[in-house]
ZARO-696421 format. One record per residue (C-alpha): residue number from 1; x, y, z negated. Coordinates in pm, whole numbers, plus 50000, padded with zeros to 5 digits. Layout:
% residues N
+-----+-------+-------+-------+
| pos |    c1 |    c2 |    c3 |
+-----+-------+-------+-------+
| NUM |     X |     Y |     Z |
...
+-----+-------+-------+-------+
END
This chain:
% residues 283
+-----+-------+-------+-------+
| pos |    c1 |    c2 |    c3 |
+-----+-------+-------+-------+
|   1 | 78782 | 75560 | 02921 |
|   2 | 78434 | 75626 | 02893 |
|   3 | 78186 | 75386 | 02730 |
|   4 | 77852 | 75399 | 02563 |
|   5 | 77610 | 75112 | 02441 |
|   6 | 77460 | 74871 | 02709 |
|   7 | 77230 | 74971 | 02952 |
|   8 | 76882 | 74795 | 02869 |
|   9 | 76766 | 74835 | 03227 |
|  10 | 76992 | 74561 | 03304 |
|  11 | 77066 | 74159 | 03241 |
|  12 | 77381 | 74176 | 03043 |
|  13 | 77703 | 74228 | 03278 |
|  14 | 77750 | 73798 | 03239 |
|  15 | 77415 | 73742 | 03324 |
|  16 | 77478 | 73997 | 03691 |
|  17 | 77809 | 73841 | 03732 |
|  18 | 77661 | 73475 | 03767 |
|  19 | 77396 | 73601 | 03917 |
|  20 | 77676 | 73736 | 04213 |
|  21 | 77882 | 73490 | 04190 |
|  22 | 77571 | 73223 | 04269 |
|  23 | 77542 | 73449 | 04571 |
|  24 | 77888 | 73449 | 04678 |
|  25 | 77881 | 73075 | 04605 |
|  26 | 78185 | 73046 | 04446 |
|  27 | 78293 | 72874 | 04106 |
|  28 | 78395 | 73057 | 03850 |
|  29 | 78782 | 72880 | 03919 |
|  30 | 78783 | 73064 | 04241 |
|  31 | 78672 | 73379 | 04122 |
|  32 | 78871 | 73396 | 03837 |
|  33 | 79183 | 73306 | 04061 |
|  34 | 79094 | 73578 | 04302 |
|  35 | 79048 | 73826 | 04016 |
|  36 | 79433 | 73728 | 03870 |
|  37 | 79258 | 73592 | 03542 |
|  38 | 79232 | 73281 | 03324 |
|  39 | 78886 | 73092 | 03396 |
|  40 | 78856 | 73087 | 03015 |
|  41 | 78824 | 73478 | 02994 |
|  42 | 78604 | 73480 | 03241 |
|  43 | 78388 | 73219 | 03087 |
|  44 | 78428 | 73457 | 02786 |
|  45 | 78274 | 73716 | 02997 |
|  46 | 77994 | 73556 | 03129 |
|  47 | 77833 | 73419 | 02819 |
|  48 | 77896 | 73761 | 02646 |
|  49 | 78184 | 73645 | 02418 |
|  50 | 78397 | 73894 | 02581 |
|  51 | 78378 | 74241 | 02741 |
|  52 | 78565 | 74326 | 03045 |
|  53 | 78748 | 74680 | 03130 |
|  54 | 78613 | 74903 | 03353 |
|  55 | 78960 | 74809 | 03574 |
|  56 | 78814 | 74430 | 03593 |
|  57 | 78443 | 74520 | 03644 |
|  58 | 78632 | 74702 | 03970 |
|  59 | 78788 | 74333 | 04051 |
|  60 | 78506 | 74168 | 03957 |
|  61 | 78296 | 74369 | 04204 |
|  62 | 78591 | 74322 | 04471 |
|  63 | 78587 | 73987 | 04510 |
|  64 | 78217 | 73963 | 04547 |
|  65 | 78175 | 74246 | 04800 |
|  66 | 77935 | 74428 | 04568 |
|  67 | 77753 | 74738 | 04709 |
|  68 | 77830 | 75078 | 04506 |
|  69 | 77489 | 75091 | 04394 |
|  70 | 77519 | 74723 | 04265 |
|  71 | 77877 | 74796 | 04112 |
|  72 | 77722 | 75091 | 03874 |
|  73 | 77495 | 74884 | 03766 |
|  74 | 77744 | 74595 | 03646 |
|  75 | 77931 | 74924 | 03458 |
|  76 | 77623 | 75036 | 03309 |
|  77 | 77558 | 74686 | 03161 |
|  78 | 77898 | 74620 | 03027 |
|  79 | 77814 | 74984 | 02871 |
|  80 | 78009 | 75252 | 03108 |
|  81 | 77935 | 75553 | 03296 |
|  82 | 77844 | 75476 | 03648 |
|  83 | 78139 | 75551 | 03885 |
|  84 | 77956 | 75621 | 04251 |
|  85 | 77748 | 75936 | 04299 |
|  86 | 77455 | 75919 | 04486 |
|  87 | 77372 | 76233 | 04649 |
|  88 | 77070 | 76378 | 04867 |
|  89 | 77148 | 76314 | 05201 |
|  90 | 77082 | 76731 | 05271 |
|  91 | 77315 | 76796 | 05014 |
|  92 | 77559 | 77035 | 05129 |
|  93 | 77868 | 76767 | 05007 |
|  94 | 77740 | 76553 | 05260 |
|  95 | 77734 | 76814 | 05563 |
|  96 | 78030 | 76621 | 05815 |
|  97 | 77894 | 76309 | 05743 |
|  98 | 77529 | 76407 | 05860 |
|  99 | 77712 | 76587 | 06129 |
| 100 | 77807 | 76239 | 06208 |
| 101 | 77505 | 76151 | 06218 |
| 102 | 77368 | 76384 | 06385 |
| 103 | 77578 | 76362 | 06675 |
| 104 | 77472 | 75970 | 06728 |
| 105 | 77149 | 76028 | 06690 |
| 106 | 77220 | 76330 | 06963 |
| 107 | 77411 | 76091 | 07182 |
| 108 | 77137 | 75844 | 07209 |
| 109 | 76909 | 76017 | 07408 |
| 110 | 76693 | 75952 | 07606 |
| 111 | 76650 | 75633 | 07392 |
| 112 | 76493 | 75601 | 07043 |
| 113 | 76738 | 75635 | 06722 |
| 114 | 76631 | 75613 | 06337 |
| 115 | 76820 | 75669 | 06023 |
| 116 | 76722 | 75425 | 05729 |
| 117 | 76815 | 75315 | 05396 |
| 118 | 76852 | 74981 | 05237 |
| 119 | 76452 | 74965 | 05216 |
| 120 | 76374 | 75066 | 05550 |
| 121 | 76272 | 75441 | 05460 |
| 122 | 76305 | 75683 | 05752 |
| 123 | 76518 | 75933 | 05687 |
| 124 | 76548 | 76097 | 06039 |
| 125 | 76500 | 76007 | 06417 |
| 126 | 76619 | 76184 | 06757 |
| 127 | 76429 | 76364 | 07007 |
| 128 | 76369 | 76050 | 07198 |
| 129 | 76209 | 75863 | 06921 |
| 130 | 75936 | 76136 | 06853 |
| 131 | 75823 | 76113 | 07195 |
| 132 | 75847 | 75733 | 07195 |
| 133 | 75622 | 75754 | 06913 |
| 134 | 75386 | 76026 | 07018 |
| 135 | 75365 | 75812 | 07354 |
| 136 | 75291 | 75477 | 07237 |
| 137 | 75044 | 75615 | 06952 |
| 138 | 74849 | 75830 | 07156 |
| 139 | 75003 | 76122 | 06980 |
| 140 | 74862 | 75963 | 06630 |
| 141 | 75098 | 76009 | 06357 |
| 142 | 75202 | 75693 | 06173 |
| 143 | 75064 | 75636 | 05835 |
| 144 | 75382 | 75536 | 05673 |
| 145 | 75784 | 75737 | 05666 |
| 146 | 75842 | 75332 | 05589 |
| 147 | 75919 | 75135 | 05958 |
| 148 | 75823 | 74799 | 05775 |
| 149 | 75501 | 74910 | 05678 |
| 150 | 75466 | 75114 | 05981 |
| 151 | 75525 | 74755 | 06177 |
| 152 | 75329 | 74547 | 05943 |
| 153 | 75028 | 74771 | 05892 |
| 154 | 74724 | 74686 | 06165 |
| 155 | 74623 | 75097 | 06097 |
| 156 | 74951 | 75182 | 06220 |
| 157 | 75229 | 75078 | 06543 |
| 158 | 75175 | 74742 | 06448 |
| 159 | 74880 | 74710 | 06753 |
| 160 | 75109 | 74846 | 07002 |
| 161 | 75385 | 74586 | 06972 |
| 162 | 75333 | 74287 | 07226 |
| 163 | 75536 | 74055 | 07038 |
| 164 | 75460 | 74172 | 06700 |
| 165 | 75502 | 73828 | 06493 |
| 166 | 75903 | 73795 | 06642 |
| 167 | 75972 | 74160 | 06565 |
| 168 | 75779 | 74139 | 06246 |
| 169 | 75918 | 73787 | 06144 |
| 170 | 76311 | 73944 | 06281 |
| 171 | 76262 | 74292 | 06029 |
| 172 | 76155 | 74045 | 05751 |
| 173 | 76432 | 73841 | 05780 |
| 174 | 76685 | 74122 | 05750 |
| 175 | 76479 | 74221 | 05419 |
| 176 | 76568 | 73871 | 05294 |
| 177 | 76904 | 73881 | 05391 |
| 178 | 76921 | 74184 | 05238 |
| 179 | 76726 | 74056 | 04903 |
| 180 | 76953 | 73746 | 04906 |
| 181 | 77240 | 73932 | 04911 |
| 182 | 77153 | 74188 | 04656 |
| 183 | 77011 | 74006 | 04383 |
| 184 | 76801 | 74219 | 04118 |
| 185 | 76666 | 74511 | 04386 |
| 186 | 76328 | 74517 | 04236 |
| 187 | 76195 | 74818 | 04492 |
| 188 | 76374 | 74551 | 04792 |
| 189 | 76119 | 74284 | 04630 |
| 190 | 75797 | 74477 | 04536 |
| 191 | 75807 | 74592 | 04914 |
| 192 | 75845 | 74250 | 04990 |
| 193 | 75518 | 74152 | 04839 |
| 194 | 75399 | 74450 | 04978 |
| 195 | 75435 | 74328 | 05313 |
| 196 | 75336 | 73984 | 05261 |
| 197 | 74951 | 74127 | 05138 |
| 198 | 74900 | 74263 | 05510 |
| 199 | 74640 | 74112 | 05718 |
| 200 | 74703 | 73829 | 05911 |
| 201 | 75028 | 73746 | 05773 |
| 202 | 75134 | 73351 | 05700 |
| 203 | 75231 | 73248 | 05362 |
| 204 | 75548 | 73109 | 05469 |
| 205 | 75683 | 73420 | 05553 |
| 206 | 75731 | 73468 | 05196 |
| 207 | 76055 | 73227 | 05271 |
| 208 | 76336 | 73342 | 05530 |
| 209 | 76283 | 73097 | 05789 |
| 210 | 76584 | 72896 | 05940 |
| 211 | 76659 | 73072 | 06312 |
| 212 | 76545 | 72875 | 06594 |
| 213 | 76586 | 73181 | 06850 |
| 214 | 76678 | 73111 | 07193 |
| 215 | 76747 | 73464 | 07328 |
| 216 | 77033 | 73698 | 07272 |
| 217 | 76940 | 73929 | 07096 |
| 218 | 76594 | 74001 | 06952 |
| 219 | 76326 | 74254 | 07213 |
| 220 | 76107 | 74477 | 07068 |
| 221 | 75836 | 74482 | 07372 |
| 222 | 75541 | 74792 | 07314 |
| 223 | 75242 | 74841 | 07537 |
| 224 | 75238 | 75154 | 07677 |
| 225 | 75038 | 75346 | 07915 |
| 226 | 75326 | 75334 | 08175 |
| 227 | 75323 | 74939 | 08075 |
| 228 | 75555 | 74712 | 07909 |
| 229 | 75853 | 74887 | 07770 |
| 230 | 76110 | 74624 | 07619 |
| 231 | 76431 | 74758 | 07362 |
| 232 | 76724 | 74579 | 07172 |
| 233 | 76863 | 74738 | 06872 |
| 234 | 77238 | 74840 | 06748 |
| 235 | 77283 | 74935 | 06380 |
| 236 | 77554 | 75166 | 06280 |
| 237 | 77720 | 75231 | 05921 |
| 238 | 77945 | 75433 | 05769 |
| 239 | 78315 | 75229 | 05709 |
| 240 | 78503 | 75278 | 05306 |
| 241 | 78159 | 75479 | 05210 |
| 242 | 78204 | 75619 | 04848 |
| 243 | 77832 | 75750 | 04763 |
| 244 | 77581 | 75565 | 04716 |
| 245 | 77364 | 75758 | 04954 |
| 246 | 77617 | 75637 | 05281 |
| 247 | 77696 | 75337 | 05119 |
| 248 | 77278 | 75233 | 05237 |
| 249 | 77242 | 75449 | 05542 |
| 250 | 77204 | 75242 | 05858 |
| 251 | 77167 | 75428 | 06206 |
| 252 | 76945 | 75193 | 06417 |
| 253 | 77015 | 75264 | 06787 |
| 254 | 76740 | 75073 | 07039 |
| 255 | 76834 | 75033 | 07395 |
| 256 | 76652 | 74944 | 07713 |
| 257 | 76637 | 74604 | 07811 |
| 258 | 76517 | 74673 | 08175 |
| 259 | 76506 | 74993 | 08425 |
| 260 | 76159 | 75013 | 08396 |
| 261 | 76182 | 75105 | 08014 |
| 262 | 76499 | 75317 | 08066 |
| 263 | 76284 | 75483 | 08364 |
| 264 | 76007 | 75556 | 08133 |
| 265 | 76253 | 75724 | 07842 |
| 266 | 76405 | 75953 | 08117 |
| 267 | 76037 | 76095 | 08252 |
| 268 | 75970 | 76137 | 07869 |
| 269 | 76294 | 76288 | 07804 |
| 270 | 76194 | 76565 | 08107 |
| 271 | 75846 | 76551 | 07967 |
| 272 | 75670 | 76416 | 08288 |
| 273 | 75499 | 76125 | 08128 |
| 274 | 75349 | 76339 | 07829 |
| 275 | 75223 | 76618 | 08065 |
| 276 | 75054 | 76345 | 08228 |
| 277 | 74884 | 76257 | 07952 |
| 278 | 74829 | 76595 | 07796 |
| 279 | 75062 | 76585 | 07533 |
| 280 | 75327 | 76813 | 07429 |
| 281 | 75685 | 76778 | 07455 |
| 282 | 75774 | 76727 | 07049 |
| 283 | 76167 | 76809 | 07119 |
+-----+-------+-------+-------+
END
């Protein structure tokens, strides 16, 4: 069993473990039940009277979902090695899982896909949504490899969404969600703030506001010089992930919502549309 002193990065492992379990929202009864321990050792725990295993920190993490990245952080503070690897996404032990990848993103053409992580850092994007991009931005590159700051930033898409304060207001609430469930992501929060310093942005959007949607599913409507084009999004994820690196990749899939837009995706697919307007075919 490997152990070492306390990480000082983090809260001690009973300050993170009330911290999750206020999350969770359950009482430390219930979690000590589902863990197959007394309440009383867990109390122990929690106030530091009492230092768990690594084979409890793995229960512990269990019952309240924890993300790997979250889970070597509670091992590091109770003064273990870190259990998860979190490799490059290009590494070379990664190849059949990018493969993966690669083949969805592949797949969805003609129509726009993106590969993020937990902060919303591009870390790839089809055919389709180059030319998607290179059409709607009069072949301007964006400012930002971040799509919140690319949405929230007037220098960058932000002026070619229609209906920018329900897509911005729908991407901030999955940062909350996001925040709320991952308590302690100090990168997940300073970009938070980050956002909220943008022009034109209310101060209540600081708080996740309670849904009062009446559609579906959320649109993502651009202006375009072919007109409105109108998307919903799918997000993909690997299932039983073991690194770090998968555990946070998200494949975000949009869709056309009408013919028109799916018309428009085809003619830029077959690069009609950007011969039109002079531009190259980026695929």
């Amino acid at each position: 069993m490997s152990s070492h002193p306390s990480d000082t990065r983090y809260p001690p492992i009973g300050v993170l473990l009330r911290q999750w379990r206020g999350v969770r929202r359950m009482s430390q009864l219930d979690m000590a039940l589902a863990c197959g321990i007394s309440a009383r050792h867990l109390g122990f725990v929690e106030t530091g009277k009492a230092r768990p295993s690594r084979e409890a920190i793995g229960r512990f993490a269990d019952t309240l979902s924890v993300p790997l990245r979250e889970r070597n952080a509670l091992l590091l503070a109770a003064g273990y090695a870190p259990h998860y690897a979190e490799r490059d996404f290009g590494t070379p032990a990664l190849e059949r899982m990018r493969e993966a990848v690669e083949l969805i993103l592949k797949h969805q053409d003609p129509y726009p896909a993106f590969v993020l992580d937990r902060h919303f850092n591009v870390l790839g994007a089809n055919a389709s949504a180059v030319r998607l991009n290179d059409f709607l931005m009069g072949g301007r590159a964006s400012r930002h490899t971040n799509l919140l700051r690319q949405i929230f930033d007037p220098e960058d898409f932000r002026p070619v969404i229609a209906n920018w304060p329900e897509v911005a207001t729908g991407f901030l609430r999955r940062l909350h969600d996001h925040l709320t469930a991952t308590p302690g992501d100090a990168a997940g929060q300073a970009l938070l703030e980050d956002l909220l310093q943008y022009p034109e942005v209310p101060r209540e959007w600081r708080y996740r506001a309670i849904d009062r949607d009446t559609e579906a599913v959320l649109t993502l409507d651009f202006r375009s010089p072919a007109g409105n084009l109108s998307f919903f999004e799918t997000i993909t994820s690997f299932a039983a992930p073991l690194d770090i690196t998968l555990d946070e990749v998200r494949i975000d899939c949009a869709f056309p919502v009408d013919e028109a837009t799916a018309s428009v995706c085809a003619q830029l697919a077959a690069g009609g549309l950007a011969e039109d307007r002079g531009l190259a075919d980026v695929s």
